[in-house]
PDB file of N, CA, C and O in Angstrom:
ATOM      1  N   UNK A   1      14.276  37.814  12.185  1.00  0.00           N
ATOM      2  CA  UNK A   1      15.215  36.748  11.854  1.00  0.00           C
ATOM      3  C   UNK A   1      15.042  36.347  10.396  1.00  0.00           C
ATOM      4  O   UNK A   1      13.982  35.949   9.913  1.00  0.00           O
ATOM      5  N   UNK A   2      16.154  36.486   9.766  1.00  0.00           N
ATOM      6  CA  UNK A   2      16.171  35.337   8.282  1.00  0.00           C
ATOM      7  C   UNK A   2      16.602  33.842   8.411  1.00  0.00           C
ATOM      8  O   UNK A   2      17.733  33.679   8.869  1.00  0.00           O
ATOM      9  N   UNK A   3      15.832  32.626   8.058  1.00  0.00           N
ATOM     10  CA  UNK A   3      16.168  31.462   8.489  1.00  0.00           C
ATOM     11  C   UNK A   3      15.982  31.143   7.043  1.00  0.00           C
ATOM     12  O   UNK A   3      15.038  31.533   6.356  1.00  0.00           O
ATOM     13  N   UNK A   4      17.250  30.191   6.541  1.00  0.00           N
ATOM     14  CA  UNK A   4      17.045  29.460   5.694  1.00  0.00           C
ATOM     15  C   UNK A   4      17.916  28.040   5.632  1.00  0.00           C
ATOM     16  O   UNK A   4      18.621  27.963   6.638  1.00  0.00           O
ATOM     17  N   UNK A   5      18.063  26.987   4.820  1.00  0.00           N
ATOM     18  CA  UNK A   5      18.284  25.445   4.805  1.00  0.00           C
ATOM     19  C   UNK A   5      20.066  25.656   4.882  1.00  0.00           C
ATOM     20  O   UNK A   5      20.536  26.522   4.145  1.00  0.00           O
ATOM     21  N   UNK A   6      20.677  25.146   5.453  1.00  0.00           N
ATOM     22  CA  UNK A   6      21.947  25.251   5.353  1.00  0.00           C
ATOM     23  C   UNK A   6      22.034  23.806   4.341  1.00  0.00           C
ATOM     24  O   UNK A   6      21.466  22.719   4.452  1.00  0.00           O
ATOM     25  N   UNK A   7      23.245  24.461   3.077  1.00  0.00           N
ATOM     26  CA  UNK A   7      23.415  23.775   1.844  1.00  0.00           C
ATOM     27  C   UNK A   7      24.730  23.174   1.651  1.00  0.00           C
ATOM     28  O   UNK A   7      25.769  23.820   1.787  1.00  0.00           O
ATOM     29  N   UNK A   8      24.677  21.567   1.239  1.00  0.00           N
ATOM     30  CA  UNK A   8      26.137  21.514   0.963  1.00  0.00           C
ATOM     31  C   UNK A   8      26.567  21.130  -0.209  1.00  0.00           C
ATOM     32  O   UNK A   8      25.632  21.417  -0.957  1.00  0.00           O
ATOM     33  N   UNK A   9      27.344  20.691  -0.797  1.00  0.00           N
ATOM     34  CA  UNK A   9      27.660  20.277  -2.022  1.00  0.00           C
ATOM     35  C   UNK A   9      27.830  18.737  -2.608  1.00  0.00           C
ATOM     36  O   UNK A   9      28.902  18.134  -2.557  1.00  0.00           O
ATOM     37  N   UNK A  10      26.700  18.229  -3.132  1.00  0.00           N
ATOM     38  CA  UNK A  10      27.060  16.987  -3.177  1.00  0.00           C
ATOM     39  C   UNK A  10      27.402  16.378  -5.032  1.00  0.00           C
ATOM     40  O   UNK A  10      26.758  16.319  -6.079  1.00  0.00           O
ATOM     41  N   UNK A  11      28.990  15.980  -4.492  1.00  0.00           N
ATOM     42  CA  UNK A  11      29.541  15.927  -5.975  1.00  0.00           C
ATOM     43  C   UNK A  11      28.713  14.774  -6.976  1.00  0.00           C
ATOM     44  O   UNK A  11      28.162  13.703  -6.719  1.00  0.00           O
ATOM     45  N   UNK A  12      28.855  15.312  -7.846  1.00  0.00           N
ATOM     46  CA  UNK A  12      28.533  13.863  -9.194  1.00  0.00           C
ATOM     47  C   UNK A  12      27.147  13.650  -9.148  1.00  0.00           C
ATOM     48  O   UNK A  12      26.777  12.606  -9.686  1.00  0.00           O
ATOM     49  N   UNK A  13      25.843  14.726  -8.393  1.00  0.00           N
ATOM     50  CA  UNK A  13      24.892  14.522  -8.269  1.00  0.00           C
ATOM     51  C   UNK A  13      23.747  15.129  -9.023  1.00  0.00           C
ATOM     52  O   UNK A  13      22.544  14.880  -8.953  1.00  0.00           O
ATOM     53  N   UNK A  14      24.698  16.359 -10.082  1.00  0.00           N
ATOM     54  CA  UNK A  14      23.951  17.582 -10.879  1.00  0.00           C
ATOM     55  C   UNK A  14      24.238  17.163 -12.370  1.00  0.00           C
ATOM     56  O   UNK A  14      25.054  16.322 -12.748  1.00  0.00           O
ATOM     57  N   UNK A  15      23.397  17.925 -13.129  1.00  0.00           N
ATOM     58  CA  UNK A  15      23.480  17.690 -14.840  1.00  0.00           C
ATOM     59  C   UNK A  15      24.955  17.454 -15.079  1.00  0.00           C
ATOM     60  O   UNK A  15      25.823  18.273 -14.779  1.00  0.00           O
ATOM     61  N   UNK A  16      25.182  16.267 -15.646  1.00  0.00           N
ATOM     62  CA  UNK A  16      26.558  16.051 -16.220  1.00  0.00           C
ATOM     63  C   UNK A  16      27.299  15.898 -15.579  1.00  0.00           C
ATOM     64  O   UNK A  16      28.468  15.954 -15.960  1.00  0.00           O
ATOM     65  N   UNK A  17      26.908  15.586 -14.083  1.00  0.00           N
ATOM     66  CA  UNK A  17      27.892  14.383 -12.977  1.00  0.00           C
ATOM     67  C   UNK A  17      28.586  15.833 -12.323  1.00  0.00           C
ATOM     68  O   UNK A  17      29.622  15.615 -11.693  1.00  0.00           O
ATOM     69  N   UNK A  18      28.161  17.255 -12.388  1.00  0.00           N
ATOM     70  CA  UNK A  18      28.546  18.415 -11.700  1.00  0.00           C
ATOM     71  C   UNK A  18      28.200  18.099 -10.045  1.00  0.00           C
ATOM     72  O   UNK A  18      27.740  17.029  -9.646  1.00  0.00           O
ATOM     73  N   UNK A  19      28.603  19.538  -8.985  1.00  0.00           N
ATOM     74  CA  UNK A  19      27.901  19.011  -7.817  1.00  0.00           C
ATOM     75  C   UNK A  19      26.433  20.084  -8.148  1.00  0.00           C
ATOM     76  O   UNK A  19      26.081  20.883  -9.016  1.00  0.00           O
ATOM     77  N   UNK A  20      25.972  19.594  -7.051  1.00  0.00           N
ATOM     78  CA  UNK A  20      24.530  20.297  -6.421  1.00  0.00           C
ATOM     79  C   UNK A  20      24.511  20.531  -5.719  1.00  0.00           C
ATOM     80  O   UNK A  20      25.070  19.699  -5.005  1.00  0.00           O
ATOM     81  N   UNK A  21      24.121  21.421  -5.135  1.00  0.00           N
ATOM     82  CA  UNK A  21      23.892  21.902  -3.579  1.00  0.00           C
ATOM     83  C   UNK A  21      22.337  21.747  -2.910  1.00  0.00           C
ATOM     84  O   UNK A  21      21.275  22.271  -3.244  1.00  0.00           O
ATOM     85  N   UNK A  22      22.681  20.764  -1.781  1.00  0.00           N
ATOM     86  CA  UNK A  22      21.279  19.736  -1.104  1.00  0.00           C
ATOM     87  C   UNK A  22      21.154  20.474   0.230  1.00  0.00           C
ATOM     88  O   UNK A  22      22.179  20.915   0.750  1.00  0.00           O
ATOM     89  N   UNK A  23      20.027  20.627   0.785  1.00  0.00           N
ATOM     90  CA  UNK A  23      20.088  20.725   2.378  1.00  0.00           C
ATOM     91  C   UNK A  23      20.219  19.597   2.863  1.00  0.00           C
ATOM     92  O   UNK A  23      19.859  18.589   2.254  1.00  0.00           O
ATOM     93  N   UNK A  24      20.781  19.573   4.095  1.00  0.00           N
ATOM     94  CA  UNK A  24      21.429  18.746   4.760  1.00  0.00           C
ATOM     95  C   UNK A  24      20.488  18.206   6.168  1.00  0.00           C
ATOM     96  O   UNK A  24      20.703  17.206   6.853  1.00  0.00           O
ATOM     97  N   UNK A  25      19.175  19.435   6.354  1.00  0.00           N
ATOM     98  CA  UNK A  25      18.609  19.470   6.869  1.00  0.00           C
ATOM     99  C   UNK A  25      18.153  20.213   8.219  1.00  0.00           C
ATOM    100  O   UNK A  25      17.159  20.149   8.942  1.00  0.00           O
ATOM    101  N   UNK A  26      19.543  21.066   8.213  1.00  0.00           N
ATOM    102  CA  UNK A  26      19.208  21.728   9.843  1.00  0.00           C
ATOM    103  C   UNK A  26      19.302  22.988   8.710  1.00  0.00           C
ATOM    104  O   UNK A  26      19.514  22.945   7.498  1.00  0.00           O
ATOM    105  N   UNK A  27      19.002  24.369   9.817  1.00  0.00           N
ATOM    106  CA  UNK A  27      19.196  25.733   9.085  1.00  0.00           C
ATOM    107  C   UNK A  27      19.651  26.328  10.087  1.00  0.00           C
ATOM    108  O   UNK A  27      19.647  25.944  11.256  1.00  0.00           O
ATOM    109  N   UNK A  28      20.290  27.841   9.391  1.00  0.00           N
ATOM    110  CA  UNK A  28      21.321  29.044   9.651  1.00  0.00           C
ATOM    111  C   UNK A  28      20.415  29.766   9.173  1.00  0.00           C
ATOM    112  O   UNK A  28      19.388  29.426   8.584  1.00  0.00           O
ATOM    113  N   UNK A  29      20.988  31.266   9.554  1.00  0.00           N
ATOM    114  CA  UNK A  29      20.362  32.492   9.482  1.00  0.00           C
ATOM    115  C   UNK A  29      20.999  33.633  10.092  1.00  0.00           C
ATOM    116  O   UNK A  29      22.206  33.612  10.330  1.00  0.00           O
ATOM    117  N   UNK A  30      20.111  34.848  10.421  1.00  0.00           N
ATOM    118  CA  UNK A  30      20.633  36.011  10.535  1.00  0.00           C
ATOM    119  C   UNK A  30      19.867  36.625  11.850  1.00  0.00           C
ATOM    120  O   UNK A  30      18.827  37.193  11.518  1.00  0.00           O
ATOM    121  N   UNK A  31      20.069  36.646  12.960  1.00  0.00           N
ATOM    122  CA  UNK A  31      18.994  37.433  14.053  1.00  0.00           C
ATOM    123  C   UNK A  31      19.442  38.429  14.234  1.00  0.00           C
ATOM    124  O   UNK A  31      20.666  38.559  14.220  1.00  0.00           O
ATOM    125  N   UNK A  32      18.486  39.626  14.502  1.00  0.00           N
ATOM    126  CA  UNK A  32      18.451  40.909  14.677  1.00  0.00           C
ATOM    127  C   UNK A  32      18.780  41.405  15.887  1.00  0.00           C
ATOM    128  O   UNK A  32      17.748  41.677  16.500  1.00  0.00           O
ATOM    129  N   UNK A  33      19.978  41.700  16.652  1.00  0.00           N
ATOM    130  CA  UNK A  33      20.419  42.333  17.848  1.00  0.00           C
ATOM    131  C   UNK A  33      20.810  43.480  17.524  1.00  0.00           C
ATOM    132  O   UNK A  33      21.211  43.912  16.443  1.00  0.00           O
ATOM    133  N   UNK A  34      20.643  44.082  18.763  1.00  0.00           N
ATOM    134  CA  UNK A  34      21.130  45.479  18.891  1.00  0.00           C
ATOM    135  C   UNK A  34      21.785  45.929  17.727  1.00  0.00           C
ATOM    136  O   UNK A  34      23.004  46.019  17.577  1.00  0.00           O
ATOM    137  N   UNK A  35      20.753  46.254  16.775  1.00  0.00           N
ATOM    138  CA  UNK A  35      20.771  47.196  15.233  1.00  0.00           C
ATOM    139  C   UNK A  35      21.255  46.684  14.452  1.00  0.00           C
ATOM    140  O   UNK A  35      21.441  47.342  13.429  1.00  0.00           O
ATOM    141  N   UNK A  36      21.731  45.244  14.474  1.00  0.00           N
ATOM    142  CA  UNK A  36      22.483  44.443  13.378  1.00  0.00           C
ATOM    143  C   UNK A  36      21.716  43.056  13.356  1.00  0.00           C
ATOM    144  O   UNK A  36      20.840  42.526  14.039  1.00  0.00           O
ATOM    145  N   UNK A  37      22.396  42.755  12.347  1.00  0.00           N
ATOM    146  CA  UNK A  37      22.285  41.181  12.059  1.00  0.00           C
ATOM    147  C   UNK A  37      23.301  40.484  12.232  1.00  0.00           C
ATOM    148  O   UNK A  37      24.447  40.799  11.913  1.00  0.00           O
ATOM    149  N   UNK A  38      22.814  39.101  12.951  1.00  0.00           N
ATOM    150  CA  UNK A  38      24.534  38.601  13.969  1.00  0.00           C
ATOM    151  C   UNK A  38      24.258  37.297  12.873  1.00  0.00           C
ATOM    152  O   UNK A  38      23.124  36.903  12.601  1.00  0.00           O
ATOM    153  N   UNK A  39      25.362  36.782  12.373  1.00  0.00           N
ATOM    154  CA  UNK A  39      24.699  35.336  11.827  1.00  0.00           C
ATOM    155  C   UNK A  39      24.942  34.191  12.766  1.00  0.00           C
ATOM    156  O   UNK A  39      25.919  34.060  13.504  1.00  0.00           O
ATOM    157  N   UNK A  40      23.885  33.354  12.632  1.00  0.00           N
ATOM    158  CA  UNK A  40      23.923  31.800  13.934  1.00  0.00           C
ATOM    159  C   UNK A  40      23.791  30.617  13.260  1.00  0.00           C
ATOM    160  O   UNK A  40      22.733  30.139  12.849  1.00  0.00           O
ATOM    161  N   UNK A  41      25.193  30.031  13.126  1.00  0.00           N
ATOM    162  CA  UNK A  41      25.114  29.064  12.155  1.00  0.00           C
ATOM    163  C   UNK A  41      24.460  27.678  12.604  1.00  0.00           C
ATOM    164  O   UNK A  41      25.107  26.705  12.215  1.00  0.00           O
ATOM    165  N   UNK A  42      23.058  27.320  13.506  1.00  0.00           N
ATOM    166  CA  UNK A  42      22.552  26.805  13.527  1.00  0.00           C
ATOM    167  C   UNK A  42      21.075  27.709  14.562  1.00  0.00           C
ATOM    168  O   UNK A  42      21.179  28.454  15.537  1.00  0.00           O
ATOM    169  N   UNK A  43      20.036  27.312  13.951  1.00  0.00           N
ATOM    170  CA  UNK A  43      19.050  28.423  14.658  1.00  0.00           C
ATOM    171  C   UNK A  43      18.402  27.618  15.370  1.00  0.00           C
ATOM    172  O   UNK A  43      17.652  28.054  16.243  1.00  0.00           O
ATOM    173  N   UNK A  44      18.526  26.500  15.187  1.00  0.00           N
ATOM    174  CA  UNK A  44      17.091  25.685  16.364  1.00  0.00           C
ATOM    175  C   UNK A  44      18.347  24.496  17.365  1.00  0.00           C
ATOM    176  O   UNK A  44      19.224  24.208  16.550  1.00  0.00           O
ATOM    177  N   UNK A  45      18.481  24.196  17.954  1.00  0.00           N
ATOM    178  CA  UNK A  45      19.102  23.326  18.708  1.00  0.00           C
ATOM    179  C   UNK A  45      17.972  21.642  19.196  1.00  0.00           C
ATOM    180  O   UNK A  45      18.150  20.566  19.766  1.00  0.00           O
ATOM    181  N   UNK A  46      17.205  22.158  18.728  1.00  0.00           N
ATOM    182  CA  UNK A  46      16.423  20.385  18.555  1.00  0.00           C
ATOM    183  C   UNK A  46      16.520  19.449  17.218  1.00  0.00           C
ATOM    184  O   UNK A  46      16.046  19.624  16.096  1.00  0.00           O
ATOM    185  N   UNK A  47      17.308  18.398  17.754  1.00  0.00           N
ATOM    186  CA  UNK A  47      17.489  17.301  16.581  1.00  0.00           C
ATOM    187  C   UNK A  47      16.144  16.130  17.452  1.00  0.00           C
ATOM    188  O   UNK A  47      15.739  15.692  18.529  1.00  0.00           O
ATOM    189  N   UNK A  48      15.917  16.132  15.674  1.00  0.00           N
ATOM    190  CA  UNK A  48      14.198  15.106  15.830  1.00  0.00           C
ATOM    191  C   UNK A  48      15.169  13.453  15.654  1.00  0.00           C
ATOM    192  O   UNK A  48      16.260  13.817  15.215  1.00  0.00           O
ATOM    193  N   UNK A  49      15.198  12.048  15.797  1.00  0.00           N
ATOM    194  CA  UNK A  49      15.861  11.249  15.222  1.00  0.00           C
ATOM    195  C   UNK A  49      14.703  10.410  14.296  1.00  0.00           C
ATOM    196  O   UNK A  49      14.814   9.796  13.235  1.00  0.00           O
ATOM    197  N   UNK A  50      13.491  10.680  15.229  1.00  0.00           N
ATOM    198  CA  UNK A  50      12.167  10.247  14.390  1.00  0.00           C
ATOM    199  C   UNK A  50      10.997  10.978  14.077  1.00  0.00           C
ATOM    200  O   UNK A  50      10.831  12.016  14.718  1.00  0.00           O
ATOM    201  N   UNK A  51       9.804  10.537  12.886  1.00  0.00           N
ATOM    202  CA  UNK A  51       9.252  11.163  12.528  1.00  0.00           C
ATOM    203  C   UNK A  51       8.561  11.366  13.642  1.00  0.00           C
ATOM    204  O   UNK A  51       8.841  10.789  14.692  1.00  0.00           O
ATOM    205  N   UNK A  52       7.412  12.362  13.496  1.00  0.00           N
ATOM    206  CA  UNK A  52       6.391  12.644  14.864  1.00  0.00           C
ATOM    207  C   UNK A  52       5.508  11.746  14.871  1.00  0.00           C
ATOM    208  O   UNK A  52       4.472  12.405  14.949  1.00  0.00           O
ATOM    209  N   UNK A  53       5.189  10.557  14.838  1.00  0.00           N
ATOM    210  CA  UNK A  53       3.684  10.241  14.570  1.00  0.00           C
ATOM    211  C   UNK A  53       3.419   9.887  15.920  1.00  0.00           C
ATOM    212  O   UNK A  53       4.175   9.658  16.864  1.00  0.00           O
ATOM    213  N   UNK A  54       1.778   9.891  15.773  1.00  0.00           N
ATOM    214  CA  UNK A  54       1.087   9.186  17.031  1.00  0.00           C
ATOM    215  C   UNK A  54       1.393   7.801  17.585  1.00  0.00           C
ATOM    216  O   UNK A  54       2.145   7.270  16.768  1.00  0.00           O
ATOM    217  N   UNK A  55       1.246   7.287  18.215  1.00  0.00           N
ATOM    218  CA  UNK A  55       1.057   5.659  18.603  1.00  0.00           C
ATOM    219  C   UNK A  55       0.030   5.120  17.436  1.00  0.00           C
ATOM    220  O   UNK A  55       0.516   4.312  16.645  1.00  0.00           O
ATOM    221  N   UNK A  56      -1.281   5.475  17.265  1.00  0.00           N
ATOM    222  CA  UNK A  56      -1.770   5.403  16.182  1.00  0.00           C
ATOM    223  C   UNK A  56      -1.443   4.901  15.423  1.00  0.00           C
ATOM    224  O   UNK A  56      -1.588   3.711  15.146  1.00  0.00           O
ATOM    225  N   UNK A  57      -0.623   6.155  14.613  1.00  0.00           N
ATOM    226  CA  UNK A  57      -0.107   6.043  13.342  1.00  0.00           C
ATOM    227  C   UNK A  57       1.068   5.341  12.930  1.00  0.00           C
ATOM    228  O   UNK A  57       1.461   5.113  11.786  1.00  0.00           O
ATOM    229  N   UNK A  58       1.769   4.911  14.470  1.00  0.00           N
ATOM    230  CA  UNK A  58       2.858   4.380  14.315  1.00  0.00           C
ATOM    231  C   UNK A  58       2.658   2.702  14.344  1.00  0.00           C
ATOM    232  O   UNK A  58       3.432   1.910  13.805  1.00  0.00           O
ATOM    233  N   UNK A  59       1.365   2.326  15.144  1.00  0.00           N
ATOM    234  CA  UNK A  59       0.927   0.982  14.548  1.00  0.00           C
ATOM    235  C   UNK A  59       0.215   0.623  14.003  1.00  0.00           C
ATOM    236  O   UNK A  59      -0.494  -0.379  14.089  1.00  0.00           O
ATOM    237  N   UNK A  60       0.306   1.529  13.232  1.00  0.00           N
ATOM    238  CA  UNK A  60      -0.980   0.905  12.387  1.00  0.00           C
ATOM    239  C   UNK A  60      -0.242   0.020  10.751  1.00  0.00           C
ATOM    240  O   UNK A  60       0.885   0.071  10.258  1.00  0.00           O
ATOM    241  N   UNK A  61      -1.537  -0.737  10.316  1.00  0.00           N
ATOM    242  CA  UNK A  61      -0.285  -1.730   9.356  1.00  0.00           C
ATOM    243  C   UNK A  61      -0.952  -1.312   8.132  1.00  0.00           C
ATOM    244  O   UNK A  61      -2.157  -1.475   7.942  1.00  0.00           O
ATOM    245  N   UNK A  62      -0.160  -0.776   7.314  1.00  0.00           N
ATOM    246  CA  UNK A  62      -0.395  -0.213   6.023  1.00  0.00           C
ATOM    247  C   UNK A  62      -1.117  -1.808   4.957  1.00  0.00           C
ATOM    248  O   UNK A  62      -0.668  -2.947   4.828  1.00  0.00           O
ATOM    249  N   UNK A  63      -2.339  -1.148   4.400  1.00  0.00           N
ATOM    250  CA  UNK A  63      -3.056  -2.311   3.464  1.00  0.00           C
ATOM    251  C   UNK A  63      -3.037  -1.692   2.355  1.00  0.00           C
ATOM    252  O   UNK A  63      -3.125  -2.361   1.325  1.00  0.00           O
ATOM    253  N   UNK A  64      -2.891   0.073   2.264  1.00  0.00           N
ATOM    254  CA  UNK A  64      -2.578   0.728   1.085  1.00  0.00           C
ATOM    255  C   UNK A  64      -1.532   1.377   0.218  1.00  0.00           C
ATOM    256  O   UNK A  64      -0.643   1.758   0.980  1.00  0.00           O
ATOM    257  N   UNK A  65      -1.202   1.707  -1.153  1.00  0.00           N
ATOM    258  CA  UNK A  65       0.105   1.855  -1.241  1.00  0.00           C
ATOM    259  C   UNK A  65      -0.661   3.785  -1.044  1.00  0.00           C
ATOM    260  O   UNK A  65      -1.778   4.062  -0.606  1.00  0.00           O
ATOM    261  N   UNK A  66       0.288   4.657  -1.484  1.00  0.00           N
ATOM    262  CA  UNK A  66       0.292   6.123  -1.247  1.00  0.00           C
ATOM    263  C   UNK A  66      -0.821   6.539  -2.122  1.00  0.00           C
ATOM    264  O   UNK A  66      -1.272   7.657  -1.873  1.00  0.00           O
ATOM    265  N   UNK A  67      -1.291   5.972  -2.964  1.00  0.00           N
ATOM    266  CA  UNK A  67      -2.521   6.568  -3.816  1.00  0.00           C
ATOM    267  C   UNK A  67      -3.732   6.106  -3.286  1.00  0.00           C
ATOM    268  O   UNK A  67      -4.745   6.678  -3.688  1.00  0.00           O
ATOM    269  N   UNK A  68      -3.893   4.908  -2.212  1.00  0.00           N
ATOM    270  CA  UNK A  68      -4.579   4.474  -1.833  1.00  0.00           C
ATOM    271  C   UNK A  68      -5.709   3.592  -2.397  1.00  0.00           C
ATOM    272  O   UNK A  68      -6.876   3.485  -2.020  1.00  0.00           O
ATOM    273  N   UNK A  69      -4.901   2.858  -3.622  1.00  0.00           N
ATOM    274  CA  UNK A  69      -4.875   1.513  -3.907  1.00  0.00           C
ATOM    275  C   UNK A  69      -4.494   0.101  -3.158  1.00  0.00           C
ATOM    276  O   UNK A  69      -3.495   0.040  -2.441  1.00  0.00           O
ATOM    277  N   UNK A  70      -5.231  -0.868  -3.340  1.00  0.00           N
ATOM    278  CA  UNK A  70      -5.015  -2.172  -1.887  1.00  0.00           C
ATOM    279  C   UNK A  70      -3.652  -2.334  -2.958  1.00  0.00           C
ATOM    280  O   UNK A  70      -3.474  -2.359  -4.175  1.00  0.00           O
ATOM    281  N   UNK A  71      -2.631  -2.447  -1.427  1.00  0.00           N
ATOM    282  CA  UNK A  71      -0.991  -3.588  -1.855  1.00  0.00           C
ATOM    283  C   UNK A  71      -1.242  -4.601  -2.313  1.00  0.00           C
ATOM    284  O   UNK A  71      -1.994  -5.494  -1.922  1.00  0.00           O
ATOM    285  N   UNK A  72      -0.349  -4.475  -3.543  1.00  0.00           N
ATOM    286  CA  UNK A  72       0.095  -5.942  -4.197  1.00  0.00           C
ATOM    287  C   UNK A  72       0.448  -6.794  -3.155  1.00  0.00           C
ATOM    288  O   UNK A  72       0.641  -6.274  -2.056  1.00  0.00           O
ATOM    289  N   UNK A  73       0.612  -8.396  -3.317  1.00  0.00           N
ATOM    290  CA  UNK A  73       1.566  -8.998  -2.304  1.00  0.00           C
ATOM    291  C   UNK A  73       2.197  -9.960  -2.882  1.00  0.00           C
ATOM    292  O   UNK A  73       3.036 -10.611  -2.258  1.00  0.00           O
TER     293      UNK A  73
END
């Protein structure tokens, strides 16, 4: 299989207000059947709506910013 980011075009967002092309977040590709490559314009059929975290991690109360310096307040 070739899997890669399916891309779309988002205007006024590239050097000089051109578009860019962003993933959108799901991916397409190419699977290998009977001696060819079929293309499947979506390859995984699981949409996540949230991140994975543990219970843990999900209550726990942030005292640091990302460098792991104590928060201002």
């Amino acid at each position: 299989a070739v899997v890669h980011d399916h891309l779309l075009s988002l205007e006024g967002a590239g050097p000089e207000g051109t578009s860019l092309m962003v993933s959108d977040g799901s991916q397409e590709g190419w699977l290998y059947k009977n001696g060819m490559f079929q293309y499947q314009e979506e390859m995984y059929d699981v949409l996540v709506t949230e991140p994975p975290f543990t219970d843990e991690r999900r209550d726990r109360i942030e005292d640091k910013d990302i460098l792991g310096r104590p928060k201002k307040e």
